[in-house]
NUVOBA-149501 format. One record per residue (C-alpha): residue number from 1; y negated, z negated, x. Coordinates in pm, whole numbers. Layout:
BEGIN
[NUM; [Y; Z; X]],
...
END
This chain:
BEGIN
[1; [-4543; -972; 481]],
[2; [-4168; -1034; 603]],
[3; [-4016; -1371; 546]],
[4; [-3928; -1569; 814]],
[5; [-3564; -1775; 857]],
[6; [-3846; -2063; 856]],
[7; [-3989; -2009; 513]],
[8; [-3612; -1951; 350]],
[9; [-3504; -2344; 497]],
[10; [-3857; -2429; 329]],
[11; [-3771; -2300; -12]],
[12; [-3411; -2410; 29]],
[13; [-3547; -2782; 49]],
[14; [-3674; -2756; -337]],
[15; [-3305; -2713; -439]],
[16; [-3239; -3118; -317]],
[17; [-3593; -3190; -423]],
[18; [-3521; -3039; -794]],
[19; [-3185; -3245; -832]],
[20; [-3345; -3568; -738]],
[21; [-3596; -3499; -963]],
[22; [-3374; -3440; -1212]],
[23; [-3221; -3784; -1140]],
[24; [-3509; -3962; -1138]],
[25; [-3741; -3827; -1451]],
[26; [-3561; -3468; -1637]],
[27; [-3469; -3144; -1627]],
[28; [-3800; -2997; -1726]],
[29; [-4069; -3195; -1512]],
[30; [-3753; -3120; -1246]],
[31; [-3804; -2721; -1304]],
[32; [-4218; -2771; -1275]],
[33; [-4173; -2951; -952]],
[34; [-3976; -2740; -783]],
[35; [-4185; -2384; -915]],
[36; [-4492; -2608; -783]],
[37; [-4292; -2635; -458]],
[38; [-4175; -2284; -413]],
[39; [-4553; -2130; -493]],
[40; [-4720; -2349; -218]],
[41; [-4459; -2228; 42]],
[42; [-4488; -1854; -83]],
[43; [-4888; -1960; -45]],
[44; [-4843; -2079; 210]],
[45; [-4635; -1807; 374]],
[46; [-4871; -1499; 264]],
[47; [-5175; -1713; 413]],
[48; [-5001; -1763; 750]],
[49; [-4935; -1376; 773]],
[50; [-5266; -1219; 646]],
[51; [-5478; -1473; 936]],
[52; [-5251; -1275; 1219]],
[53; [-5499; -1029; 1117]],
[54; [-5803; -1137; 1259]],
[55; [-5573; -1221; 1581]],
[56; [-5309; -879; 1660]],
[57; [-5208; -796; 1975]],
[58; [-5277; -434; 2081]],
[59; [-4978; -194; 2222]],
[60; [-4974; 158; 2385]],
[61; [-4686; 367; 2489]],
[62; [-4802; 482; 2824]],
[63; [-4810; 895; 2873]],
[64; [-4416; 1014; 2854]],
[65; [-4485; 1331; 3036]],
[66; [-4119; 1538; 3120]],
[67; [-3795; 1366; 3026]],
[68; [-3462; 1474; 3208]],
[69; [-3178; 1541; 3042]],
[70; [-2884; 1326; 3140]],
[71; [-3033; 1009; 3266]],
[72; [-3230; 686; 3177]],
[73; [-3561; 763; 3141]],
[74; [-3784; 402; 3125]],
[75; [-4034; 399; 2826]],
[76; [-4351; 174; 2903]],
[77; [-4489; -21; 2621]],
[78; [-4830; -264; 2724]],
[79; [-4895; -552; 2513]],
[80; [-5249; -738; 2498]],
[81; [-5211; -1063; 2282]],
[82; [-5569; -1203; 2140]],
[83; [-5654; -1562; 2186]],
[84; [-5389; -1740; 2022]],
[85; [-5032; -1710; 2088]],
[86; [-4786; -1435; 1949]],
[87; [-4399; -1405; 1918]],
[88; [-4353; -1015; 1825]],
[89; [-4129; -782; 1769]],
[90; [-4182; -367; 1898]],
[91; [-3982; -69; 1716]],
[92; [-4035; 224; 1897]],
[93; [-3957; 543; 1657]],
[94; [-3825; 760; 1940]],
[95; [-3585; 1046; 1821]],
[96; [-3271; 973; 1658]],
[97; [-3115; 1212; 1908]],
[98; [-3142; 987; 2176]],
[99; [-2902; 712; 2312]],
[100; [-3173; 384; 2359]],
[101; [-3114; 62; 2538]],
[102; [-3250; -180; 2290]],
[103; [-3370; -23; 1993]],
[104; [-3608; -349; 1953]],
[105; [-3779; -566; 2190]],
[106; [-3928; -888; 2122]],
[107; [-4152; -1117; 2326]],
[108; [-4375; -1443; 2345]],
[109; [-4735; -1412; 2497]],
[110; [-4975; -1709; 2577]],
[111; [-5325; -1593; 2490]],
[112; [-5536; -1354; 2637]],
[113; [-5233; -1217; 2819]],
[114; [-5070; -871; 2901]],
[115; [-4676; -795; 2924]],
[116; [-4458; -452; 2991]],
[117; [-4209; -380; 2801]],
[118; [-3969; -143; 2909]],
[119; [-3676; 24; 2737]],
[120; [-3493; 320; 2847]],
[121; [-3386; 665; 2657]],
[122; [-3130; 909; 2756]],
[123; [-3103; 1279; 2589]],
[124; [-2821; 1418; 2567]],
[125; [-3019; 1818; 2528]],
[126; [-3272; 2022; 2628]],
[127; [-3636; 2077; 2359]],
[128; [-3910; 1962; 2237]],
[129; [-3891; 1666; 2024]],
[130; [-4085; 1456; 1803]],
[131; [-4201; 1068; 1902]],
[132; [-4331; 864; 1609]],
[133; [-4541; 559; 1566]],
[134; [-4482; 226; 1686]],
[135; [-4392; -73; 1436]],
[136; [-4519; -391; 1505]],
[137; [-4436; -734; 1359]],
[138; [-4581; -1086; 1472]],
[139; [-4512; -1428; 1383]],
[140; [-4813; -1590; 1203]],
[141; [-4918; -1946; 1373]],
[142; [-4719; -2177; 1113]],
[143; [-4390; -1988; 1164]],
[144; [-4398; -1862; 826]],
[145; [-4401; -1532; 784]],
[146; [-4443; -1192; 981]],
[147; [-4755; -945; 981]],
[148; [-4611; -574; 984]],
[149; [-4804; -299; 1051]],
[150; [-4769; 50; 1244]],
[151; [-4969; 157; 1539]],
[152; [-5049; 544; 1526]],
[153; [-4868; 689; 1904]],
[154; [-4680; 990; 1749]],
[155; [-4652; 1300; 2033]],
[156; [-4428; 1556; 2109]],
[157; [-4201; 1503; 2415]],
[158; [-4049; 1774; 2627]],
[159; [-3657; 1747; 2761]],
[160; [-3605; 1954; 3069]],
[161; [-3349; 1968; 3318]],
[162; [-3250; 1705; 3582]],
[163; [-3626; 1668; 3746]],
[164; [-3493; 1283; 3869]],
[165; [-3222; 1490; 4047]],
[166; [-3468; 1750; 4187]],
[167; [-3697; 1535; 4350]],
[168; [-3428; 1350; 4540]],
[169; [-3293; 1641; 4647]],
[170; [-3642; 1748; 4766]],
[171; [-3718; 1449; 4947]],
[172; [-3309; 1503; 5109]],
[173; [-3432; 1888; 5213]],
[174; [-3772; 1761; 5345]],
[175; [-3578; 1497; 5591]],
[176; [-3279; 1697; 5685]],
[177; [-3493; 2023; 5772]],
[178; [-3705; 1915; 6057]],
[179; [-3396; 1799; 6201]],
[180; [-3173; 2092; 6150]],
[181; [-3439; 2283; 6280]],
[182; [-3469; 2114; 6567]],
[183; [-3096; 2112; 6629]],
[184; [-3050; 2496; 6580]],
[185; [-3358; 2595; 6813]],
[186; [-3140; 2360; 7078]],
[187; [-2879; 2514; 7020]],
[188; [-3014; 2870; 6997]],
[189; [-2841; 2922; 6686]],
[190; [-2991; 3212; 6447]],
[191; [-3094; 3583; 6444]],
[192; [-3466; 3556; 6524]],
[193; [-3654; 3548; 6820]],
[194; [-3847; 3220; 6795]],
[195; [-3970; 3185; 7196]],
[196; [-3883; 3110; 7543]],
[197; [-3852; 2782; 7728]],
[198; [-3657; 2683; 8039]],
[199; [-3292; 2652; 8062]],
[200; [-3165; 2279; 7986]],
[201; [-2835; 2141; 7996]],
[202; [-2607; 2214; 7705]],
[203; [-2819; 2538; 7673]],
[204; [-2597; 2892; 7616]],
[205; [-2575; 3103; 7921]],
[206; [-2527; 3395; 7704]],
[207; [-2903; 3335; 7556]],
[208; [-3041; 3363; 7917]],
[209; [-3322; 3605; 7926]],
[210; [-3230; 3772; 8303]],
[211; [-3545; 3968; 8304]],
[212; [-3833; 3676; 8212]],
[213; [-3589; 3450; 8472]],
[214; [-3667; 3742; 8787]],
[215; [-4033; 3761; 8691]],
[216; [-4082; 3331; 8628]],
[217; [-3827; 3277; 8943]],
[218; [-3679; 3031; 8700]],
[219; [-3400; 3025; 8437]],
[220; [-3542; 3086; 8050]],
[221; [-3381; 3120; 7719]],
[222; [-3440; 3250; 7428]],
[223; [-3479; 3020; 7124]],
[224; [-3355; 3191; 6812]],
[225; [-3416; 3064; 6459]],
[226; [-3213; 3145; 6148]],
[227; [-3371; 3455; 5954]],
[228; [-3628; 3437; 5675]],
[229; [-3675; 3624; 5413]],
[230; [-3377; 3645; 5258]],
[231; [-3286; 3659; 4949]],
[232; [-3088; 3494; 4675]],
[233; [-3021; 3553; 4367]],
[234; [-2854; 3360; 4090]],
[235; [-2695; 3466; 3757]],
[236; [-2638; 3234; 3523]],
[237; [-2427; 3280; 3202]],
[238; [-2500; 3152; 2880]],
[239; [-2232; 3286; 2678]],
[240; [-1921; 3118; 2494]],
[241; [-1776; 2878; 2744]],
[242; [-2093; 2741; 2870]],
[243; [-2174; 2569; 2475]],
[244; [-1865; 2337; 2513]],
[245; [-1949; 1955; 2615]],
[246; [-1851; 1812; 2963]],
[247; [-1934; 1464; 3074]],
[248; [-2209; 1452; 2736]],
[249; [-2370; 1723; 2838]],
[250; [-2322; 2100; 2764]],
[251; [-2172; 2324; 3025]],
[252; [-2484; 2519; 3026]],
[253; [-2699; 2218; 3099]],
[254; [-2501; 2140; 3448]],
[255; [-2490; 2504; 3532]],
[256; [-2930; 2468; 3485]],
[257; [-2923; 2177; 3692]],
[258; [-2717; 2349; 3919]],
[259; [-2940; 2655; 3962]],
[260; [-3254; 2496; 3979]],
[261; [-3141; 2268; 4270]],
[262; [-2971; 2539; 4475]],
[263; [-3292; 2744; 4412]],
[264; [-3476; 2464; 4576]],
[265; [-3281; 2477; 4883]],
[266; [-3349; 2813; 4894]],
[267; [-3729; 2821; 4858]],
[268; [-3715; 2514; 5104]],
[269; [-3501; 2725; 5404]],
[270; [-3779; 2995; 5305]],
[271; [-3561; 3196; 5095]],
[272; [-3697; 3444; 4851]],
[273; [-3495; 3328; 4502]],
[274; [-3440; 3467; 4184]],
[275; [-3275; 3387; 3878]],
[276; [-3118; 3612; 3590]],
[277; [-2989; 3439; 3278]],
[278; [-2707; 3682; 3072]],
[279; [-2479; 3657; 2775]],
[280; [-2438; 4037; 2602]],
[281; [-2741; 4106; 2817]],
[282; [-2969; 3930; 3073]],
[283; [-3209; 3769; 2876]],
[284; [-3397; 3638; 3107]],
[285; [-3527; 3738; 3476]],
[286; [-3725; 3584; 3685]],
[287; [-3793; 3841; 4010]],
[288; [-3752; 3659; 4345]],
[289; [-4012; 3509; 4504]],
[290; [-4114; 3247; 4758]],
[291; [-4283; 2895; 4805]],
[292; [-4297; 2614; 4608]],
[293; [-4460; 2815; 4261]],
[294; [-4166; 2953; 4198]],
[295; [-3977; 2685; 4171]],
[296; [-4217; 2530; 3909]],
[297; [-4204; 2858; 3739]],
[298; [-3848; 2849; 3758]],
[299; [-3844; 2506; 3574]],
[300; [-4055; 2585; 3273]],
[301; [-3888; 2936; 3229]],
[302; [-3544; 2776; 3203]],
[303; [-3572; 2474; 3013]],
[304; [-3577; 2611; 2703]],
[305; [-3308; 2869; 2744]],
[306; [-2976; 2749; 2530]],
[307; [-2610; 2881; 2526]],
[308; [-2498; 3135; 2264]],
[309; [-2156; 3218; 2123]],
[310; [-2153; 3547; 2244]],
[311; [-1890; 3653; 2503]],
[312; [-2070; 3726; 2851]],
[313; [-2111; 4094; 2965]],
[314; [-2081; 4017; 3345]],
[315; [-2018; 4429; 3439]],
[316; [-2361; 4482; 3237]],
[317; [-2551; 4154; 3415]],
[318; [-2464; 4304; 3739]],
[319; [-2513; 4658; 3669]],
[320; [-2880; 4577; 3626]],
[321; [-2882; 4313; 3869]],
[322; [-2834; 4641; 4158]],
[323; [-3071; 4776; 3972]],
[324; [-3338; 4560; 4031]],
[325; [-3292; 4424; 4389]],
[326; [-3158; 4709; 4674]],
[327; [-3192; 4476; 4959]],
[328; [-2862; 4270; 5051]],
[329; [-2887; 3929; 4901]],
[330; [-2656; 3612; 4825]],
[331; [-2538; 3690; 4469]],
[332; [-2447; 3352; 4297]],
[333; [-2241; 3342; 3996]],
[334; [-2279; 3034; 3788]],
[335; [-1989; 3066; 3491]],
[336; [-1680; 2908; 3415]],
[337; [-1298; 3111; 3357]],
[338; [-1020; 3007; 3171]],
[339; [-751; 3264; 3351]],
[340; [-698; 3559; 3473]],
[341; [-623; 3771; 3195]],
[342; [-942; 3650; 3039]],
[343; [-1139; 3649; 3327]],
[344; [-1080; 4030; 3409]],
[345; [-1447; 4175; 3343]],
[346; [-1557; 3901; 3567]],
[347; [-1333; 3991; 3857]],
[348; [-1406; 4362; 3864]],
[349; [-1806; 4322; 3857]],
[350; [-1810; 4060; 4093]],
[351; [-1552; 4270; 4332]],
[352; [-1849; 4575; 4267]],
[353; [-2081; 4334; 4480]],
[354; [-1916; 4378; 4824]],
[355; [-1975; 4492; 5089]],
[356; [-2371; 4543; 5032]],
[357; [-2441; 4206; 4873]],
[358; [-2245; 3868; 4943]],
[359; [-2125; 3768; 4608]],
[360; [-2064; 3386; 4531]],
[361; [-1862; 3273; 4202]],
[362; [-1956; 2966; 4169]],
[363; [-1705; 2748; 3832]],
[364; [-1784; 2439; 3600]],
[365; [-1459; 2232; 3605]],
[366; [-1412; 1965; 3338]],
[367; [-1292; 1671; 3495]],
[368; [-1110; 1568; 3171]],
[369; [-889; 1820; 3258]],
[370; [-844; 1725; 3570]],
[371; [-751; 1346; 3488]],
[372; [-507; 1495; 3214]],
[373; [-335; 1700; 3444]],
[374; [-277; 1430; 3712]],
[375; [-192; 1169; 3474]],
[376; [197; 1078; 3422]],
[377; [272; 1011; 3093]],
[378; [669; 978; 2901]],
[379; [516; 1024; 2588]],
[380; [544; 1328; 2419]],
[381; [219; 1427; 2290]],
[382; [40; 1346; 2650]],
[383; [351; 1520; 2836]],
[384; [242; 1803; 2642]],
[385; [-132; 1806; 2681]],
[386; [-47; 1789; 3070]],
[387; [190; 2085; 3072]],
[388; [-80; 2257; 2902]],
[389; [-378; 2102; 3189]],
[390; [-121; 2205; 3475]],
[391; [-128; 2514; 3355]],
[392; [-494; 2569; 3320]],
[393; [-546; 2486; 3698]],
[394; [-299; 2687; 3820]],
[395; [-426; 3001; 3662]],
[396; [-781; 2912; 3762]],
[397; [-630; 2900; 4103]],
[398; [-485; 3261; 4065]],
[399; [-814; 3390; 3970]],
[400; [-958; 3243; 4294]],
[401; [-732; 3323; 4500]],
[402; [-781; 3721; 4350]],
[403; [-1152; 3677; 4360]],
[404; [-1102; 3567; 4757]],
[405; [-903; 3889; 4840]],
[406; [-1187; 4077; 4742]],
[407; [-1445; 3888; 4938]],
[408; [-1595; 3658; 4713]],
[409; [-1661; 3296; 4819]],
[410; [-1556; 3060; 4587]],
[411; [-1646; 2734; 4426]],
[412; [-1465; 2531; 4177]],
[413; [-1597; 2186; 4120]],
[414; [-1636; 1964; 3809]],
[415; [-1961; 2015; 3630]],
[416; [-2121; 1679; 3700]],
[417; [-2073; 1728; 4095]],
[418; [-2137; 2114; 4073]],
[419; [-2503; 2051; 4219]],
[420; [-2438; 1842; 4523]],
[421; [-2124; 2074; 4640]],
[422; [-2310; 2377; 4575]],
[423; [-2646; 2276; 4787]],
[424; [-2390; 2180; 5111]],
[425; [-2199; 2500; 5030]],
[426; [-2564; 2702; 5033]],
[427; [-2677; 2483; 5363]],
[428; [-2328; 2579; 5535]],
[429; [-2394; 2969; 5489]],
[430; [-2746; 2950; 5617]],
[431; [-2594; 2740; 5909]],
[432; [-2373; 3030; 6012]],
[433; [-2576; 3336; 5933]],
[434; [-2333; 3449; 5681]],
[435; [-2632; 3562; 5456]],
END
């Protein structure tokens, strides 16, 4: 039984009661009224709880399935009241990990009634965690007191990358890629033969086939497609400077996010895609593949992973990276470098890439850094941390610029927009047959 503010004002009217009483006959028949008083409200009070009883309402947590990592995911709780009605009060015991909306909901039901309650969760990491039971209090009829009790729902809950993310990319890939198609066959843009058709305006002249136009009497071209089959490969480091925190999340979290959602593209443009996770060593590889499996595969095999404080060996990853794929592919490197200097083992390995494979570095800026260095300040201590944010970014830019002499594309973007930019950047290649 929990007291309600109803039952204290109760018991706080014997306090008046005993001093008039006190007035009126003495002290002592004053102190029997008022214990008299008290005990029929406490009665009172344990009766109204224990008859919620016969009359609970009944709640569920519908099935949480996959949580993403990074966003508001909605928690569903149904409540069925009985035939009288209920004020209550829901504590979900979700993991103390998590940021919540309203750790407690409350609600009024007329009888024989349902009601959703809906609260929201965001994690802040990847795992499997632990969801308790659900602790229920409601009011008894007279106001009272409270009935508490605890409804067994306790399951274990999965956090895996951004799937909210990956399904509206995949709906964005299904809608743009009829249309792109469509535009490149009319513009006869790719590498493959697709078929012929007669010559329109707006058509090429260099794509007219001269010997099926003498045999048909009448101009044809040839529709080319972009090329299947190809592959890509991404690397994705683990090591030291992917543990550190940007925007709440890890570095190593966006740089997941990132990968999985560029290896959608991929598998969507019918690319063959492959990931290889590294720190000392490449812990983890998945050989590439195509169609819509892998990327499922590709999502259970990764969520898990975590970063390590263990400096990367990016000469080893792609030693064995040539080792296992001979056929040219789009290399992506998904890291992060503080300078040159430190950044030299990076350079050289990715510089071993070209000409046979196309590497791509792709970076995880902090934005913090970014508003830092960009923010004017006459104070000393800021003035300093912006010298020191200036300086960052213009030795990232050296490394780039280094990294571009030796034919590696480039892409530096903060970590929170490293996804979107990186999909358009992948799109762009396959646009212009740079693969």
């Amino acid at each position: 039984m929990i007291p309600s503010i109803r039952l204290y004002f109760l018991l706080a009217i014997g306090v008046p009661i005993a001093l008039l009483l006190a007035m009126l006959v003495n002290q002592q028949t004053s102190i029997i009224g008022t214990l008299l008083f008290d005990c029929v409200i406490v009665g009172l009070a344990i009766t109204d709880a224990l008859r919620v009883k016969s009359h609970r309402v009944q709640v569920t947590r519908h099935p949480l399935h996959r949580l993403s990592i990074g966003r508001d995911n909605p928690v569903l709780l149904s409540v069925r009241s009985a035939n009288q009605t209920a004020k209550i009060r829901l504590r979900d015991s979700y993991p103390v990990e998590f940021d919540v909306s309203q750790p407690m909901r409350e609600a009024d039901l007329n009888p024989n009634s349902d009601r959703e309650l809906t609260y929201t969760i965001r994690p802040s990491n990847r795992g499997e965690y632990k969801w308790g039971d659900i602790q229920v209090r409601q009011l008894g009829t007279w106001g009272l007191a409270w009935n508490d009790w605890t409804i067994p729902a306790s399951e274990k809950v999965a956090v895996y990358p951004d799937l909210v993310m990956l399904k509206e990319l995949s709906i964005r890939l299904t809608l743009e890629n009829t249309g792109t198609m469509r535009r490149l066959q009319k513009l006869g843009m790719g590498t493959e033969f697709a078929e012929l058709r007669e010559y329109g305006i707006g058509d090429d002249p260099r794509l007219i086939d001269w010997k099926a136009t003498a045999r048909r009497s009448r101009p044809l071209v040839r529709v080319l497609e972009p090329e299947k089959e190809q592959t890509l490969i991404i690397l994705l480091d683990r090591g030291r400077l992917m543990t550190a925190r940007v925007q709440g999340l890890k570095r190593f979290d966006w740089g997941v996010n990132a990968a999985l959602s560029l290896a959608l593209a991929g598998l969507n443009r019918g690319d063959r895609v492959g990931v290889g996770v590294f720190d000392r060593e490449i812990t983890t590889w998945i050989p590439p593949e195509r169609g819509q499996h892998q990327h499922s595969k590709l999502i259970e095999r990764l969520a898990p992973i975590q970063p390590v404080l263990l400096e990367p060996d990016y000469v080893g990853a792609v030693t064995k990276l040539v080792s296992q794929q001979s056929r040219r592919a789009l290399v992506v490197l998904i890291t992060d470098l503080v300078d040159v200097t430190a950044s030299t083992e990076m350079l050289s390995a990715l510089a071993r890439l070209t000409p046979r494979y196309l590497p791509f570095c792709v970076t995880l800026r902090d934005p913090l850094v970014d508003q830092i260095a960009h923010t004017s300040t006459l104070e000393i201590t800021p003035a300093y941390n912006r010298a020191v944010a200036l300086d960052l970014l213009a030795q990232r830019q050296v490394a780039f610029a280094q990294l571009k002499q030796k034919g590696v594309l480039v892409l530096d973007a903060p970590a929170n927009q490293i996804s979107e930019q990186l999909v358009d950047r992948y799109l762009q290649l396959k646009s212009r047959n740079q693969l």
